[in-house]
C-alpha positions in Angstrom: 99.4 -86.5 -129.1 98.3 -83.2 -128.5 99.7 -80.5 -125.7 97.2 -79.7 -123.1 97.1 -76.1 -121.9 95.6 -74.4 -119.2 95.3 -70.4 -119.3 95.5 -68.6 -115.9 95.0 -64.6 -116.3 92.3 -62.6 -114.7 91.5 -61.0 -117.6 89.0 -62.6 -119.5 89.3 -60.7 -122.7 93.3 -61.8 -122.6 91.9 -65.4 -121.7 90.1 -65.7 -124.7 92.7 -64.1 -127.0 95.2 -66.9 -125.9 92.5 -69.4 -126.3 91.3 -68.4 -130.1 95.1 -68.5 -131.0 96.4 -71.8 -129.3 92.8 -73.4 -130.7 93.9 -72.6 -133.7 96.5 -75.4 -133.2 96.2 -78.6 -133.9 98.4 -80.1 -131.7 97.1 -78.1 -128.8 94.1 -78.4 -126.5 93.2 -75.9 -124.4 91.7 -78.0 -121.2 90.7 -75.1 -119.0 91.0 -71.3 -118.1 91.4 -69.5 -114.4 91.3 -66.4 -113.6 92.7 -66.1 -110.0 96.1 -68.5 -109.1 93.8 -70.3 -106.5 91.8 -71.4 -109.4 95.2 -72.0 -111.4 96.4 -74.3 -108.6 93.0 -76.5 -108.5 92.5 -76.8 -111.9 95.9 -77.7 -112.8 95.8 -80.7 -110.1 92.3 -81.5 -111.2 92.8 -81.5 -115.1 96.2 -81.9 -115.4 97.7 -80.3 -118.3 101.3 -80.3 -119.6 101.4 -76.8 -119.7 100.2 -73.7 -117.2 99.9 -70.0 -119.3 100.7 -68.2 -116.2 100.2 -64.8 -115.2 101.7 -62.9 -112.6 99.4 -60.9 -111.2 96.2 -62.3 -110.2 93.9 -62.1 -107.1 93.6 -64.6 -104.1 97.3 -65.9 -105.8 99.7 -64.7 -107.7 101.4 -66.5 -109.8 104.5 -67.1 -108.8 103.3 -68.7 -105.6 100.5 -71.0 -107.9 103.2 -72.0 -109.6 105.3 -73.0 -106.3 102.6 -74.5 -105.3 102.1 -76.9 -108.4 106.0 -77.4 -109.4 105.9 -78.6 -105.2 103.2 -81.1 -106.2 105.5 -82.9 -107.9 103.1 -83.3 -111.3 104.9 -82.7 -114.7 102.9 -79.5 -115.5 105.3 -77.2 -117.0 104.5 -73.7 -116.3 105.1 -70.8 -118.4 104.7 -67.5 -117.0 103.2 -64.8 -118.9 104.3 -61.3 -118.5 104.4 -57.4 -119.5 107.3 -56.5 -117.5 109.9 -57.7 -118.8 112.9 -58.7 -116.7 112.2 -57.7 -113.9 111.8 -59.3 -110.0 108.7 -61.1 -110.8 110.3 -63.0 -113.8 113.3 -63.7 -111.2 111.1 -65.2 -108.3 109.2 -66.9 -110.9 112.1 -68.5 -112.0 113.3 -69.9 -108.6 109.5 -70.6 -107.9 110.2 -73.6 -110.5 108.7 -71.5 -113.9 110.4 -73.5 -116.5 110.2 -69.9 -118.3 108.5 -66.6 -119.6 107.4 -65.1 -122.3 106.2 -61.4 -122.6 102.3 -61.1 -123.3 103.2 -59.1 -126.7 105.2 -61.5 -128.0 104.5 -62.3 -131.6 101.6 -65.5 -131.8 104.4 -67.7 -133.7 107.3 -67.5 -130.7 104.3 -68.5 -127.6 103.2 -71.3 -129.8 106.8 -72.6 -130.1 107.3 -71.6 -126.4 104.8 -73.6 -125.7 106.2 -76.3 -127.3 109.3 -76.2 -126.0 108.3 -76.3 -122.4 105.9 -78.7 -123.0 108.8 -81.2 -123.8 110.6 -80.1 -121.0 112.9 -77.7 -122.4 113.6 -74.6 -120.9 112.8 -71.4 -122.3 113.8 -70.2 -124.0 116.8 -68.9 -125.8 119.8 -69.8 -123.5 121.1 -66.5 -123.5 118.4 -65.4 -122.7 118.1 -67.8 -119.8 121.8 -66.5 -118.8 120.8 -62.6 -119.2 117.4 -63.3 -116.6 119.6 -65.5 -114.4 123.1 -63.5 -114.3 120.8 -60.8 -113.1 118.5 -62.2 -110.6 122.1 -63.7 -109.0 123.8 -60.5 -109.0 120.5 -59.5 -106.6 121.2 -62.7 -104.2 125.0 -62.5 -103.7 125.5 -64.8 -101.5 126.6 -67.9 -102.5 125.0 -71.0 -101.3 127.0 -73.9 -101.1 127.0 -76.6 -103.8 124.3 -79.8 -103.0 126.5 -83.1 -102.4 124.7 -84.7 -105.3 127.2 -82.3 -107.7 130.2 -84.6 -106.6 128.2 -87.4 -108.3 129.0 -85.7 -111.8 131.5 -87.0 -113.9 134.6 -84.3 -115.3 132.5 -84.2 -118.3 129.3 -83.6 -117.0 130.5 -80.8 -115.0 132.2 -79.5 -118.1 128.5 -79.8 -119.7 126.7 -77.8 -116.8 129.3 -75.1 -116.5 128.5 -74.5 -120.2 124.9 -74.7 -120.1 125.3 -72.1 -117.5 127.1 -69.9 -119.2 124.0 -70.1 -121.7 125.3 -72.3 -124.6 122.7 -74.4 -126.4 123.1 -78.2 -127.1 124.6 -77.6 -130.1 126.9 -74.5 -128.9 128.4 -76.9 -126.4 128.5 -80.1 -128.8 131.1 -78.4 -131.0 133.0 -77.1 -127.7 133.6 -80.4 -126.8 133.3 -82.1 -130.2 130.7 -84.6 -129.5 127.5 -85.5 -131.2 124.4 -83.0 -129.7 122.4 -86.3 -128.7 125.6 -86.6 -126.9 125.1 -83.7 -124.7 121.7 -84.1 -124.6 122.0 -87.4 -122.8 124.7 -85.4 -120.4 122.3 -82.7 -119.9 119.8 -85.4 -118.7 122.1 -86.8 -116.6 123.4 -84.0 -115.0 119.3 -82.9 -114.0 118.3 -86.0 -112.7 121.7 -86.6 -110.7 121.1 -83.2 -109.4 117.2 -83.7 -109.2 116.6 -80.6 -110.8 113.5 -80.3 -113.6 115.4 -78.5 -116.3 117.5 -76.5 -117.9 116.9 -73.3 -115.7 117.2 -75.3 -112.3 120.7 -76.2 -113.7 121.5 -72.2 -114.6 120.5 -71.2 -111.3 122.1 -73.8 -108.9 125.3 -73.3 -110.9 125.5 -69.4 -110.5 124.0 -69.7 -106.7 126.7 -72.2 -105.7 129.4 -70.3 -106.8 130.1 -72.8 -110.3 130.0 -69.7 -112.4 130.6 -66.3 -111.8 127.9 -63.8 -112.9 129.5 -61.7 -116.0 133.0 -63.9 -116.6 
């Protein structure tokens, strides 16, 4: 089954760079382009794909609030932000505006292909350290800490133990061997711990831990 993609950039020349590449994919349809976030938002509810290309500048919407809008919605489009800033506040607000993760618009065609495949399957993206290195930063720019939902009583000792650790940025496998258990193991915890904690993935997880005061930025 292939991956439908939808490409949202207002430059046409970069829409039809993205397009030539993931068309020559197999496993990846590209369903539609925009190229304003208004656009994004209707064409995403209207074609639904499992995956927005997202820019973050755009006109009539950014971005970041297209993508609130459609991770609001409720739909399981995954979206993917698109950037050539770097980490910077955009990729932050992205993040808490329910991006499941970036990629820089440079990045070599082989890692947005697999980024692309990793958020399609719900993954986040996309290296956890990374994840840790955007999120550790964007928390240290929101100090205070919010306090902790009253779903995160619901988690068992080692589920807990599982979310610190994914916050801290270990992968599956990282934290498999720190607890010695199998990584289907841990991934059956991690799925637990986001849908006791209604979150949509991996980044969700990161950032609630960090902004309820779970994990301390840089320990």
């Amino acid at each position: 089954m292939s991956t439908r993609v939808l490409i949202a950039d207002d430059q046409a020349l970069v829409r039809a760079g993205f397009r030539k590449l993931l068309e020559s994919t197999p496993d990846i349809e590209v369903v539609g382009e925009a190229a304003d976030g208004r656009e994004a938002v209707d064409m995403a509810r209207r074609l639904l794909p499992n995956v927005a290309l997202m820019d973050i500048r755009m006109p009539r919407l950014d971005g970041i609030e297209a993508t609130r809008r459609l991770t609001a919605d409720g739909d399981r489009i995954r979206v993917l932000i698109l950037t050539t800033f770097g980490l910077d506040d955009y990729v932050y607000e992205a993040l808490r505006a329910g991006a499941s993760g970036f990629m820089l618009k440079d990045a070599p065609p082989e890692e947005l292909l697999a980024a692309i495949e990793v958020v399609a399957r719900g993954d986040a993206l996309i290296a956890p350290a990374v994840t840790r290195a955007v999120v550790e930063e964007f928390v240290r720019r929101s100090p205070a800490d919010k306090p902790p939902p009253p779903a995160i009583d619901e988690l068992t000792e080692r589920e807990r133990e599982v979310l610190e650790l994914l916050a801290r940025g270990l992968s599956n496998a990282e934290i498999a061997d720190r607890l010695v258990v199998s990584a289907g193991t841990v991934k059956t915890h991690v799925a637990h711990v986001l849908a006791k904690l209604g979150l949509r993935d991996r980044v969700q997880a990161v950032i609630l831990a960090y902004e309820s005061g779970m994990i301390t930025p840089g320990r």
